[in-house]
C-alpha positions in Angstrom: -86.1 7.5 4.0 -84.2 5.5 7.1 -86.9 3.9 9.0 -85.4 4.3 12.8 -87.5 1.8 15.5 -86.6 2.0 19.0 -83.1 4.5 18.1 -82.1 1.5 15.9 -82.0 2.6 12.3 -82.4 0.2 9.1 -80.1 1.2 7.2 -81.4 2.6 3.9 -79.1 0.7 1.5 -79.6 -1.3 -2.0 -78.7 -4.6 0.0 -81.0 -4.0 3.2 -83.6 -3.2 0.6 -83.3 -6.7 -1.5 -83.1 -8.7 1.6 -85.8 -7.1 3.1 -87.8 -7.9 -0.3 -86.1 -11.5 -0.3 -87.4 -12.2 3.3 -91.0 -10.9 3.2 -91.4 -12.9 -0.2 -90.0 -16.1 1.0 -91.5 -16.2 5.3 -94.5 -15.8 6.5 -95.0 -12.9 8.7 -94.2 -15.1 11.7 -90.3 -15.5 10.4 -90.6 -12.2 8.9 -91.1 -9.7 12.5 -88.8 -12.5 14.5 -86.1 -11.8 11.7 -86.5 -8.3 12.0 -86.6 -8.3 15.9 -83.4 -10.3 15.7 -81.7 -7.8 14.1 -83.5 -4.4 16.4 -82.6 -6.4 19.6 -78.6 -7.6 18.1 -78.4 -3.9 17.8 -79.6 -3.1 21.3 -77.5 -5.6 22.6 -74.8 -4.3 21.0 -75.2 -0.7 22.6 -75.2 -2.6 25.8 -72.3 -4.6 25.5 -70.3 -2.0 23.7 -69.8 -4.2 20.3 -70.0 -2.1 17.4 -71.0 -4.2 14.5 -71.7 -3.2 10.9 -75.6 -2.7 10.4 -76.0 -3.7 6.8 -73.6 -7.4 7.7 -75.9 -7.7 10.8 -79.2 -7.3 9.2 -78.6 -9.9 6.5 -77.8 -12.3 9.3 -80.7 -11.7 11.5 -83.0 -11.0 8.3 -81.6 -14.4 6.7 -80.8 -16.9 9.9 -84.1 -18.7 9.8 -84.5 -19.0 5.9 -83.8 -22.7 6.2 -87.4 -22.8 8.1 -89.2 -21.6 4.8 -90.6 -24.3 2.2 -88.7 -22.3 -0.7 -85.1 -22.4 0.9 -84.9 -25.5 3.0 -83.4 -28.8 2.5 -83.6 -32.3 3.9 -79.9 -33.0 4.4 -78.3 -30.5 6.6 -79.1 -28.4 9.2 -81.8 -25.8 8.9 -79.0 -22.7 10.2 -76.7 -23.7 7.3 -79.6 -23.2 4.6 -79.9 -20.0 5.7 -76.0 -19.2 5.9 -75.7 -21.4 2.6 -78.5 -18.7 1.3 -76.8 -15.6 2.8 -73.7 -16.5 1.4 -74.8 -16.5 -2.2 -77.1 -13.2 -1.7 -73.8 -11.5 -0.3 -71.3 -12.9 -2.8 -73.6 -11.8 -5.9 -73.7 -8.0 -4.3 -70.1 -8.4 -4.4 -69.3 -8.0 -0.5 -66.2 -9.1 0.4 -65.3 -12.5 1.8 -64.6 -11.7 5.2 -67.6 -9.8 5.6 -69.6 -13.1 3.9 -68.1 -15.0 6.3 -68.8 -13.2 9.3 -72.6 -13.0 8.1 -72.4 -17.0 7.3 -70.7 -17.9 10.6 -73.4 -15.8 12.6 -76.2 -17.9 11.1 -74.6 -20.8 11.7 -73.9 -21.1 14.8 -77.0 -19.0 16.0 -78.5 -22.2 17.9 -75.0 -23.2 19.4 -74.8 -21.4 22.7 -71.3 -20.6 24.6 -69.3 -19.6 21.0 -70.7 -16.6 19.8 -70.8 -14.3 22.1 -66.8 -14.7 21.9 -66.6 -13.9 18.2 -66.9 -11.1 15.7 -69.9 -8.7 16.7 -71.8 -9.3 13.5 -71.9 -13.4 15.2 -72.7 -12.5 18.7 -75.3 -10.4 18.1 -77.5 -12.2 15.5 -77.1 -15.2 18.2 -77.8 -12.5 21.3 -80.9 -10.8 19.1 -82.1 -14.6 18.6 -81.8 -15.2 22.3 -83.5 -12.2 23.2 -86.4 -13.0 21.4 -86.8 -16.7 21.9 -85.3 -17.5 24.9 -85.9 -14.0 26.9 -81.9 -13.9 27.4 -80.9 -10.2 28.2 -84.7 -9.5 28.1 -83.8 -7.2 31.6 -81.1 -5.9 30.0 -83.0 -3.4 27.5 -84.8 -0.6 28.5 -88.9 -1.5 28.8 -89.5 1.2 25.8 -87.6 0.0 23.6 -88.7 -3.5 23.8 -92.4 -1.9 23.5 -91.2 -0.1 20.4 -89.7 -3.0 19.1 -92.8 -5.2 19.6 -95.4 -2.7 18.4 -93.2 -2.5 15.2 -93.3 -6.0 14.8 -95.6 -7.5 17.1 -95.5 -11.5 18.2 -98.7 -12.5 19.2 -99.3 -16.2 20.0 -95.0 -16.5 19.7 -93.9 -19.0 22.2 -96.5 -21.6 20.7 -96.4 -20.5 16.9 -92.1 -20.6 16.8 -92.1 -24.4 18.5 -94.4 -25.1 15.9 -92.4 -23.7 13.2 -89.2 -24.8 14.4 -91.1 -29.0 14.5 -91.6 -28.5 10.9 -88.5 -27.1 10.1 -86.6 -30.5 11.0 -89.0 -33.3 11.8 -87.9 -34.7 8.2 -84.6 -34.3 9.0 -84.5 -35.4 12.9 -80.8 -36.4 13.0 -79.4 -33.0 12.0 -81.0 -32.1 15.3 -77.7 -33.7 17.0 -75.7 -31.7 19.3 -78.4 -28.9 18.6 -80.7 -27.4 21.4 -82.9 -28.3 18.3 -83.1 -32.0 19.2 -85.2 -30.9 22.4 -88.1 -29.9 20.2 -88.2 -32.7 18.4 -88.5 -34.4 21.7 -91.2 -32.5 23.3 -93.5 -32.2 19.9 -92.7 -35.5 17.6 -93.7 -38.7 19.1 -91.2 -42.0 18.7 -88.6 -39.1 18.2 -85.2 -40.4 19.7 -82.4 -38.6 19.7 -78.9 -39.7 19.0 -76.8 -40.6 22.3 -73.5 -39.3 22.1 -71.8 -41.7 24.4 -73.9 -44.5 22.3 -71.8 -43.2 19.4 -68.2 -43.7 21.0 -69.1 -47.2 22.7 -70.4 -48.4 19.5 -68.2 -47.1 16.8 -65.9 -49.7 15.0 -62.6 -49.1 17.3 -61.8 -51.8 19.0 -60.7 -49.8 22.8 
């Protein structure tokens, strides 16, 4: 049966089923309803910006993009977004989807915390990066229709979410602080872990070993 929420269906396939499974067994419900609200509000995005993306491709991307939060999937040594595209790759690759559709998927996680880029890509990148920013940051938040962001929410509600997703996102990378650079990540580790300092860019140039 194809569970429709706010005119947005899930669609009812073998993959969206597995990821689903993969998510909900892997994130606590926290994760679980943002993931899921990424991909309802990517979707409603999409209707307003006219992008067409493929549902299943965009699901896996919302469903998977914050995997690399979750004590079973991430790492130490990279960034969090990449053990979640690193994750989505493998899932898609071993349901046999095709390369350019795994790469669209793995390129929407990615760069899901770098502003300015994906909103000028493939829809299946903007909109996991537009569902995130709906969700976190309020970007586009005017843009939906008040009823379906009521739908949205009672599906998957997010009590206590500002508060609860800062403190998810600290513990997501305060053991791996300098994969925060360039990242709008660095400014949580700023504002919730004490002695944090982030790298300085222009420190970098004016310290490497060239000599000019």
């Amino acid at each position: 049966m194809t569970e429709t929420i706010a005119g947005v269906e899930i669609p009812d396939t073998r993959l969206v089923r597995e990821a689903t499974e993969l998510v909900r067994d892997a994130a606590p419900p926290l994760l679980f309803d943002h993931s899921r609200r990424v991909y309802l509000f990517g979707m409603l995005q999409g209707q307003h910006r006219g992008l067409r993306p493929s549902p299943e491709l965009l699901y896996v991307g919302a469903m998977f993009h914050d995997l690399g939060l979750t004590q079973r999937y991430r790492t130490t040594t990279r960034r969090f977004e990449l053990d979640g595209a690193e994750e989505a790759r493998a899932f898609l690759q071993k349901h046999g989807v095709d390369q350019d559709s795994v790469r669209r998927v793995w390129t929407g996680i990615a760069l899901h915390t770098t502003p300015g880029v994906p909103e000028f890509m493939e829809p299946e990148v903007a909109l996991v990066t537009a569902g995130v920013e709906t969700d976190v940051l309020g970007i586009g938040y005017h843009d939906l229709a008040p009823e379906a962001i009521a739908e949205v929410t009672d599906a998957h509600p997010r009590p206590d979410f500002k508060r609860q997703i800062l403190a998810a996102f600290t513990e997501g990378f305060r053991d791996r602080p300098d994969t925060t650079f360039g990242t709008v990540n660095a400014d949580v580790l700023e504002h919730f872990v004490p002695g944090f300092e982030r790298i300085d860019f222009v420190k970098v140039i004016q310290s490497n070993p060239w000599p000019e």
